[in-house]
C-alpha positions in Angstrom: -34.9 23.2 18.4 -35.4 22.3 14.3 -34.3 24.2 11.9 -33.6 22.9 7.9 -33.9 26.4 6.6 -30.2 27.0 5.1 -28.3 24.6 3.3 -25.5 23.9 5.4 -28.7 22.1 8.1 -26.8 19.4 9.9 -26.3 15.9 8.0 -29.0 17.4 5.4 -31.6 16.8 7.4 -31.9 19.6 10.2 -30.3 21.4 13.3 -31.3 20.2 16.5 -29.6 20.9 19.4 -27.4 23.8 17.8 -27.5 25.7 14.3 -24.5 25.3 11.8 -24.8 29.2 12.2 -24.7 29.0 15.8 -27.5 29.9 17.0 -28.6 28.2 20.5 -31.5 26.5 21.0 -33.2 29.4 22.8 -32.2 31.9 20.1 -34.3 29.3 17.5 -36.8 28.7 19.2 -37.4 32.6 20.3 -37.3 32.8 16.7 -39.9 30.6 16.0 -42.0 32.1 18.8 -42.0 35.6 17.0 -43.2 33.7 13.3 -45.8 32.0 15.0 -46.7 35.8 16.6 -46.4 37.5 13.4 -48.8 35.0 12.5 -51.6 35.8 14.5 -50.9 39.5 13.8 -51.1 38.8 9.7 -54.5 36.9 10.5 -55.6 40.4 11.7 -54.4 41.8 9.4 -55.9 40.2 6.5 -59.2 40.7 8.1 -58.5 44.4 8.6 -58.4 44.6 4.5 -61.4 43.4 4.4 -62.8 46.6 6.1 -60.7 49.0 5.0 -58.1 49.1 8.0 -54.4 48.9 6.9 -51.6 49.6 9.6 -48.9 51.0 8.3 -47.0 50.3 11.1 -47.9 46.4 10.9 -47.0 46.4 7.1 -43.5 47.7 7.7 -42.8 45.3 11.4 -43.7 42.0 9.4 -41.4 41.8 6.8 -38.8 43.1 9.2 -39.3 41.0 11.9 -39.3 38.0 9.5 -35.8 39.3 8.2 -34.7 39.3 11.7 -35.5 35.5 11.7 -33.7 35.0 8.5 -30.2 32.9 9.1 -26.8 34.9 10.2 -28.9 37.9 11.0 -29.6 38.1 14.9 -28.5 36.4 17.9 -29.5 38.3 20.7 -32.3 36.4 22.6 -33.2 39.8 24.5 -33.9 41.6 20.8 -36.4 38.8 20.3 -38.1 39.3 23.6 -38.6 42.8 22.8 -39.9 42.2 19.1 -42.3 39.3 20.7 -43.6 41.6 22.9 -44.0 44.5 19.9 -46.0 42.3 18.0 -48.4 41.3 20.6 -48.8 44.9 20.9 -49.5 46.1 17.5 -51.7 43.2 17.1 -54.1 43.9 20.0 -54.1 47.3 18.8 -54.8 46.2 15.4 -57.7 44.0 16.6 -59.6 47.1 18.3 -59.1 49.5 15.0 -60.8 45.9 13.1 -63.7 45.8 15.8 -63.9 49.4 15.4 -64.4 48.8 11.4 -67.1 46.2 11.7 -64.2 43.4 10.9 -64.6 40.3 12.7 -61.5 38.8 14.6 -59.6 35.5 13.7 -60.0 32.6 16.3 -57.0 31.4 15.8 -54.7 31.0 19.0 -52.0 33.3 17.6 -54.5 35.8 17.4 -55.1 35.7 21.4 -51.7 34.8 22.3 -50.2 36.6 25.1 -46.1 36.3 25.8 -45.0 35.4 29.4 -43.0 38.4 31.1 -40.1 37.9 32.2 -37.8 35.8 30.0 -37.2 32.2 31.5 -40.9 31.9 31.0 -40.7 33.0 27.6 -37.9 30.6 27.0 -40.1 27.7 28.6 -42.7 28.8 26.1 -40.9 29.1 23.2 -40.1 25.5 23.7 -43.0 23.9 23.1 -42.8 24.4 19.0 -44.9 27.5 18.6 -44.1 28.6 15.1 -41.2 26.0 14.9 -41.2 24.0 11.6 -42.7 21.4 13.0 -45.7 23.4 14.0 -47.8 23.4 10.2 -51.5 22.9 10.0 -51.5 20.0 8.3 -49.4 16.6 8.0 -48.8 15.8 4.6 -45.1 15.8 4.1 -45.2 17.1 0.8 -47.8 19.9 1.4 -45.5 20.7 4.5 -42.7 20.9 2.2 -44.0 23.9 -0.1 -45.7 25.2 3.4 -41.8 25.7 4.0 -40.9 26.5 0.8 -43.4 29.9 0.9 -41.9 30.6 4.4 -38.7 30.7 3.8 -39.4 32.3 0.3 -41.2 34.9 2.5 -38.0 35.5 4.9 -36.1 36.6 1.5 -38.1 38.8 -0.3 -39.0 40.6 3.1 -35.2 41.2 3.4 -35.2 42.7 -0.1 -38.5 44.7 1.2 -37.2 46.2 4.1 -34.1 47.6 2.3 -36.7 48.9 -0.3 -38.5 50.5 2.4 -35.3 51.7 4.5 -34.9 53.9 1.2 -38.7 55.2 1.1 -39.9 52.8 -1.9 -42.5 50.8 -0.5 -45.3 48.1 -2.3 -48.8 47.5 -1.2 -48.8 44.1 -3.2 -46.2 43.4 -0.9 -47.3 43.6 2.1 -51.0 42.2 1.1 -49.3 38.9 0.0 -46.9 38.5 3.0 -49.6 38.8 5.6 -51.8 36.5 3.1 -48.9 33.9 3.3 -48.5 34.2 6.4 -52.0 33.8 7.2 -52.6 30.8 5.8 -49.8 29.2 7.9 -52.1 28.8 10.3 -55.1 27.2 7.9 -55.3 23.5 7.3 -56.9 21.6 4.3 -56.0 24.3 1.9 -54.1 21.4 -0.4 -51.0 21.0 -2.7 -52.6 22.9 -5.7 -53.0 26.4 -3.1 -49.5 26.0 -1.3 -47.6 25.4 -4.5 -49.7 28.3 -6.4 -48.6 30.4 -3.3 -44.9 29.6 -3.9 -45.2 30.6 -7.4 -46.4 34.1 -6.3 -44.0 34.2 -3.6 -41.2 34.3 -6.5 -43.5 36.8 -8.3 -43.7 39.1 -5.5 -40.0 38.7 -4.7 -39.8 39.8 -8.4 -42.0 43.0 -7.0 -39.6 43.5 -3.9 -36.2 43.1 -5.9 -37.7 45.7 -8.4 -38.6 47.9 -5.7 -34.9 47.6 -3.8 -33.3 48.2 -7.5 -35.3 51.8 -7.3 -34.5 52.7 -4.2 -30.8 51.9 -4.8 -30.5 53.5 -8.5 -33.0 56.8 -7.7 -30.6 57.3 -4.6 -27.5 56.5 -5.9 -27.4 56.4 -9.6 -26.7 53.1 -11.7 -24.0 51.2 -11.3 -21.0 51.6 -13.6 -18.2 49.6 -14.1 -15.7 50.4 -11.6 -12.2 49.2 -10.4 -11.9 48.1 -7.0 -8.3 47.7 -4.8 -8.1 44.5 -2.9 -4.8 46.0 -1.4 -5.0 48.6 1.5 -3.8 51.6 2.2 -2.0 53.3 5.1 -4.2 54.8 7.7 -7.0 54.7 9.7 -10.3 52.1 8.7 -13.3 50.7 8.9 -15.0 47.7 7.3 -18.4 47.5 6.3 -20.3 44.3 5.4 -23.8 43.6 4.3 -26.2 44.9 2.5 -27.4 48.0 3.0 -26.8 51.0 1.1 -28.2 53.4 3.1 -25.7 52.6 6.3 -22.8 52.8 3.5 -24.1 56.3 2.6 -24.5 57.6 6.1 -20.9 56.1 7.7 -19.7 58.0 4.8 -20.7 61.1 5.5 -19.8 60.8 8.8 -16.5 60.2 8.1 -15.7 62.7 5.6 -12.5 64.7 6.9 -11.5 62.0 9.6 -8.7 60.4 8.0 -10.5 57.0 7.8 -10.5 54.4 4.8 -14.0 52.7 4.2 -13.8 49.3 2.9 -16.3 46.9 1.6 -16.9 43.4 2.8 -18.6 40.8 1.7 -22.0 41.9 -0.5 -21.3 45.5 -0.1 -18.0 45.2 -3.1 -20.8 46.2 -5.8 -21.5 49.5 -3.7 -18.3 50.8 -5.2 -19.8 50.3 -8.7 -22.8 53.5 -7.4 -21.5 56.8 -8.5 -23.4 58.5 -6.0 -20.9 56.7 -3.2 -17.9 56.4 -4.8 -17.4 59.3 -7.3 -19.0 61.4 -4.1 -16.4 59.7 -1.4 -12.4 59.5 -2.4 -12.1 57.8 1.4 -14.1 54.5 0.0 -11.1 52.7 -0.8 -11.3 49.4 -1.3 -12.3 45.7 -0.8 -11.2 43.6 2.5 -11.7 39.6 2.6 -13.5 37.5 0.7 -16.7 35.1 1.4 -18.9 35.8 4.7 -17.5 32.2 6.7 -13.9 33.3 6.3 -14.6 36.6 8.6 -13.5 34.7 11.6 -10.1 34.6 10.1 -10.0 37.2 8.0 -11.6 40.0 10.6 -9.0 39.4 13.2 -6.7 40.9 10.7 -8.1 43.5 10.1 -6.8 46.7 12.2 -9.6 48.4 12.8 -13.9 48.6 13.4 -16.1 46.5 11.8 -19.5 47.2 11.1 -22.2 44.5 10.4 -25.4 45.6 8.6 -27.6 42.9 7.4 -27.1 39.2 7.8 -24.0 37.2 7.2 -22.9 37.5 10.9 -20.9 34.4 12.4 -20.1 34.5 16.1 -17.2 37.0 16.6 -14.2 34.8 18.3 -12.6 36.8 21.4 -9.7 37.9 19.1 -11.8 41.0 17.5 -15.1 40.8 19.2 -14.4 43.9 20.9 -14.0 46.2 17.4 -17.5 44.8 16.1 -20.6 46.6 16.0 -24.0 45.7 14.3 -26.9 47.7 13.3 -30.5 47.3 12.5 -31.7 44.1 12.7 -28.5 42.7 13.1 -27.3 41.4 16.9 -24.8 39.3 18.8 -25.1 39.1 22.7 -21.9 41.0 24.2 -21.4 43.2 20.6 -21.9 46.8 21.1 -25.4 48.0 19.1 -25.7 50.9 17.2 -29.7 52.5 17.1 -30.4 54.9 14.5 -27.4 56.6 12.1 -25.1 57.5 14.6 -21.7 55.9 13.8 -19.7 58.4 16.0 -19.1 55.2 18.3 -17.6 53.0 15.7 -15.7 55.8 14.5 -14.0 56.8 17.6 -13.4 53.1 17.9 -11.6 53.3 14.4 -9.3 56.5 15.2 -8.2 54.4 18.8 -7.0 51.4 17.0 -3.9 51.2 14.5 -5.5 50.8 11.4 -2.9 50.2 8.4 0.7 50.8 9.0 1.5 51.1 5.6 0.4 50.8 1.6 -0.8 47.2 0.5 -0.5 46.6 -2.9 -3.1 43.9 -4.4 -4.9 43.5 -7.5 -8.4 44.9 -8.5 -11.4 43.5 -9.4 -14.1 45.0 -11.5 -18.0 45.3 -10.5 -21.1 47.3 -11.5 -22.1 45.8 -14.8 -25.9 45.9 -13.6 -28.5 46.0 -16.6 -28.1 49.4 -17.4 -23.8 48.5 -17.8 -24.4 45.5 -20.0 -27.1 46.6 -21.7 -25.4 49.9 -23.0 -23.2 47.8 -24.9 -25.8 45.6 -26.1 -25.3 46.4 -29.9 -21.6 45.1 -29.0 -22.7 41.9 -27.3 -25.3 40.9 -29.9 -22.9 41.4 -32.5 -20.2 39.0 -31.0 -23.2 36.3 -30.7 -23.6 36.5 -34.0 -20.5 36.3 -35.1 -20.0 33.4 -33.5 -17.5 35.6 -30.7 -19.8 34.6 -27.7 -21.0 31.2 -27.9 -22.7 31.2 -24.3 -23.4 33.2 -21.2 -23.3 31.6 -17.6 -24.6 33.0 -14.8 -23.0 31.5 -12.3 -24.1 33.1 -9.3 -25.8 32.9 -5.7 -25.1 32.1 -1.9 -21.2 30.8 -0.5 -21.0 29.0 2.1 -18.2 26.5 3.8 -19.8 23.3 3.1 -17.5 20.8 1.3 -18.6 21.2 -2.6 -18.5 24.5 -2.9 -15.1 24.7 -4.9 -17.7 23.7 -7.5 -17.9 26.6 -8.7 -14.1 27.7 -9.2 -13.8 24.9 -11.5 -16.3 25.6 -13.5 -15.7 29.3 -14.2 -11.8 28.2 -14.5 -12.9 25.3 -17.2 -15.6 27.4 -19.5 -14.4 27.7 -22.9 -12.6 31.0 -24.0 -15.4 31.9 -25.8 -17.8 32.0 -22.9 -19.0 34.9 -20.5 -19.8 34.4 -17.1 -22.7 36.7 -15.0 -22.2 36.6 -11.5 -23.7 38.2 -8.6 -24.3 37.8 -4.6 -21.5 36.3 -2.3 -21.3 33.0 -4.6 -18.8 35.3 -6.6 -16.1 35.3 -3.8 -15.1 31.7 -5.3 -13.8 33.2 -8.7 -14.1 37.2 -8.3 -10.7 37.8 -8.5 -9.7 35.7 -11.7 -8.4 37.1 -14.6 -10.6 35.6 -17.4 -9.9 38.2 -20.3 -12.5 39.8 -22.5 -14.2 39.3 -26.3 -13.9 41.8 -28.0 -13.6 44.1 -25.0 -16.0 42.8 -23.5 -14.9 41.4 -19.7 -15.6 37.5 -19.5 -16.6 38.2 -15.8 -19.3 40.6 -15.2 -20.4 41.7 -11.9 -23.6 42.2 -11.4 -24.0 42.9 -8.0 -25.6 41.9 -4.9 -27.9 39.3 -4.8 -31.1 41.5 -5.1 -29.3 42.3 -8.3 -31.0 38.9 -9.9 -33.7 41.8 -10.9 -31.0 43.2 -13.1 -29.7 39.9 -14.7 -33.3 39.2 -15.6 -34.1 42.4 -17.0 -30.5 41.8 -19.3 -32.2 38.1 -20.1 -35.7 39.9 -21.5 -34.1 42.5 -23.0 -31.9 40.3 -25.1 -34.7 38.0 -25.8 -36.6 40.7 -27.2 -33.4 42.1 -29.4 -32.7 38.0 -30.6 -36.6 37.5 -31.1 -36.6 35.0 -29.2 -37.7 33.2 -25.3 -35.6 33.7 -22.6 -34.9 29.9 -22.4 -34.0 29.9 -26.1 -30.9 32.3 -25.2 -27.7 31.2 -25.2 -27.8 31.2 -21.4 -27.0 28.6 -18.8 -27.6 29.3 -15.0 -25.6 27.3 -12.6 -27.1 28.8 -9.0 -25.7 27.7 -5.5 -27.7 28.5 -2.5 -27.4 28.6 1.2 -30.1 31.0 2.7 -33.6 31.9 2.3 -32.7 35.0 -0.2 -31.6 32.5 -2.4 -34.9 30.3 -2.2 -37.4 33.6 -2.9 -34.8 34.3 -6.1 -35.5 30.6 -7.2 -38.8 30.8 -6.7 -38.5 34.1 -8.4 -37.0 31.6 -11.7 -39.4 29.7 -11.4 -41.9 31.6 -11.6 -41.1 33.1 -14.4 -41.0 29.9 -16.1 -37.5 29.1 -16.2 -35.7 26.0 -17.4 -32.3 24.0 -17.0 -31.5 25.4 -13.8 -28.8 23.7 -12.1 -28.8 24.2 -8.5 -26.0 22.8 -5.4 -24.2 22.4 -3.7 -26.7 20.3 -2.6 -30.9 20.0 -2.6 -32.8 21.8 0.1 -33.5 19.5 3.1 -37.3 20.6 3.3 -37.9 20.0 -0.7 -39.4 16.5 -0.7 -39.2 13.8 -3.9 -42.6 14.7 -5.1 -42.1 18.2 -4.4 -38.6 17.8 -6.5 -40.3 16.1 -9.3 -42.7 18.5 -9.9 -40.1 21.1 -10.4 -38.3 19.0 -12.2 -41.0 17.9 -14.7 -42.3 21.4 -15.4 -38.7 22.9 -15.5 -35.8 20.5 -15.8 -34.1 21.9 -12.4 -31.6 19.7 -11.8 -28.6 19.1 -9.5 -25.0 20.0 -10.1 -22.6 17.1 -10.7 -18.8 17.5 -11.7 -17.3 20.8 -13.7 -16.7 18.6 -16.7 -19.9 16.8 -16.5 -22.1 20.0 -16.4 -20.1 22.0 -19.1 -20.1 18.7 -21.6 -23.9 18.8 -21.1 -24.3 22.3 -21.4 -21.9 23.2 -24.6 -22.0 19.3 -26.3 
């Protein structure tokens, strides 16, 4: 196997006998094995545009089954036989509605590729690099490197995509540029000027899916507010949820109503509570449980009751609460009970057999849901305290955790910004400082939560809006961001900034493995991106 796509890769460089995530050198390589068939079945599917055939079917399993390849979000070898198999399918059926149109058919090899039955022999040919990322069309290391920069760029905003489209708001431009990018994965000779044009509009059509997921989410559950949430627990029954997705929130909810169970949040689902259409709707969504996503292993086997996973962020469940996990969609662990469709009545009769809570658990609360709508309904207030002088900067200080060394980072800096400061935050990078009590200005909370990590839509929309109210470009705010990254959501947001044009970025805890020095310097000369170095360093540099 090789894999570099996260950041926590092995020495820097790349996993190659096992992932960091855990993932065995079959479950990689089967993963590759589906990219490089999703590949031929994009080839087909640009060709079908071109005659007026579009599979709606095709558009939806693409981005999907890229998510599904996306780190910490399946494990299941099996799943990925089944979804190799599904895309042959849809592809040869694809290829006869192209024929049927006039269309002419790719020669490609992915286009004719057939998967083994049986699933040694898929193994076997999953081995040989098909789709891996040393498979590319061409050899130039630095033309490989944005080749890899659009794929895993790809891998995010079809995550965002496929939540979009879980809640009926679905994109056209999306889809047309996935199966594009994909596409020309398989193309050599198309040079550095296509491949790093192609990254730009992979962050301007994650820009399209982030503002399609932020529909879905507010049109379904209203805008988020700023709510309260308890990080103690209370006596009873429970059930922790972690991920992503809304809609899984929504219907364990209702299933639940009446039973005598507590829902809390793990992980990226904290901002759910912050949706008045969840919270205000259901008194039984208590509270928060745990921090970061790689201290479940510790933190879940305290935890007295089932746990349901629902996008990525799974580790391996150890033996001392494997049994009280369950996953659902796209998520999968060999030997972890699978939920298909809405149907929680197995994790909840799983819930009601184990102890739950004995008694109350005080704790502290943390505030969230100060997406755009929050923050910019007190915009009179904020632009006033600018002016005054009140708020000399804004951080957003936001992004991927992880447990690589480095990562404490990002305490110290939110615990060492001036009094005078704000900080923005959203994703799981906020589980190093979300619980610190930094005081307000003016009433105003020095740490804002802005959500999940799709959320980036909202922090930018806050970034143009004040721009427009100070007269002003978005890099002539008084706004620093200080990002950390660790999965391929991260790199379609960055890409996202840079597309837009964005400067002074400082990224860590350390530099993607597949960005090469010529690669780097580009992004460096056009935009000043630039790596983190000490707390004190950074905050001298940024604030003089």
């Amino acid at each position: 196997m090789f894999c570099y796509q996260c950041e926590q890769t092995m020495h820097g460089k790349g996993c190659d006998k096992i992932g960091v995530c855990s993932k065995d050198d079959t479950t990689s390589n089967l993963q590759d094995l589906l990219v490089y068939a999703l590949r031929g079945l994009s080839l087909v599917a640009e060709e079908g545009r071109k005659v007026g055939v579009v599979d709606v079917e095709v558009d939806r399993h693409v981005p999907a089954m890229l998510f599904a390849t996306l780190t910490n979000v399946d494990f299941d070898p099996a799943r990925f036989q089944a979804w190799i198999n599904q895309t042959v399918s849809l592809r040869e059926a694809l290829k006869a509605k192209v024929k049927a149109a006039g269309g002419a058919i790719p020669a490609h090899a992915s286009v004719s590729f057939t998967a083994p039955a049986g699933m040694e022999a898929l193994v076997a040919e999953a081995a040989t690099g098909k789709g891996g990322m040393k498979d590319n069309p061409d050899t130039d290391p630095d033309i490989v490197s944005l080749q890899h920069m659009v794929l895993f760029g790809l891998k995010g905003l079809a995550a965002y995509a496929d939540h979009a489209r879980i809640l009926g708001v679905e994109n056209k431009e999306i889809y047309d540029y996935i199966h594009e990018a994909m596409a020309a994965a398989t193309k050599p000779g198309l040079g550095m000027d296509y491949w790093f044009n192609s990254a730009i509009k992979a962050g301007q059509v994650n820009l399209l899916a982030m503002e399609a997921l932020d529909k879905a989410n507010t049109e379904a559950y209203g805008h988020p507010t700023p709510t309260a949430v308890p990080l103690g627990q209370k006596a009873g029954k429970a059930i922790l949820i972690t991920g992503h997705d809304l809609k899984d929130l929504e219907e364990l909810l209702k299933q639940t109503e009446g039973k005598s169970i507590n829902v809390y949040t793990h992980g990226e689902m904290l901002p759910a509570h912050g949706y008045p259409k969840l919270k205000q709707k259901y008194p039984h969504l208590y509270g928060h449980f745990g921090t970061a996503w790689q201290n479940q292993q510790k933190e879940f086997a305290q935890f007295p009751g089932a746990i349901l996973f629902t996008t990525n962020c799974l580790m391996k469940p150890s033996e001392s609460y494997k049994d009280n996990v369950f996953t659902h969609g796209l998520v999968g662990f060999p030997g972890v009970k699978h939920v298909d469709g809405y149907d929680f009545s197995a994790v909840i009769e799983h819930a009601l057999k184990l102890p739950g809570f004995a008694a109350d658990v005080p704790g502290k609360q943390v505030l969230t849901g100060f997406a755009r709508n929050a923050v910019l309904g007190v915009a009179d207030k904020v632009i006033d305290a600018v002016k005054s002088g009140a708020i000399r900067r804004f951080f957003l200080v936001a992004g991927c955790d992880g447990a690589k060394p480095g990562r404490n980072y990002y305490t110290e800096f939110v615990e060492k910004l001036p009094k005078d400061t704000v900080v923005l935050t959203l994703a799981c990078g906020k589980f190093r400082f979300f619980d610190k009590d930094l005081g307000d200005i003016g009433g105003i909370p020095r740490l804002l939560d802005m959500g999940q990590c799709n959320d980036a839509y909202s922090a930018i929309q806050v970034a143009i809006a004040l721009a427009g109210a100070f007269n002003c470009g978005v890099n002539d705010l008084p706004l620093s961001m200080v990002l950390s990254w660790y999965e391929q959501k991260a790199v379609a947001i960055l890409l996202t900034l840079v597309a837009l044009g964005i400067k002074d970025i400082r990224l860590g805890p350390s530099l993607p493995a597949f960005v090469t020095p010529n690669v780097l310097k580009v992004l460096v000369d056009k935009l000043n991106i630039m790596p983190i170095t000490t707390p004190d360093e950074d905050i001298k540099a940024i604030l003089g």
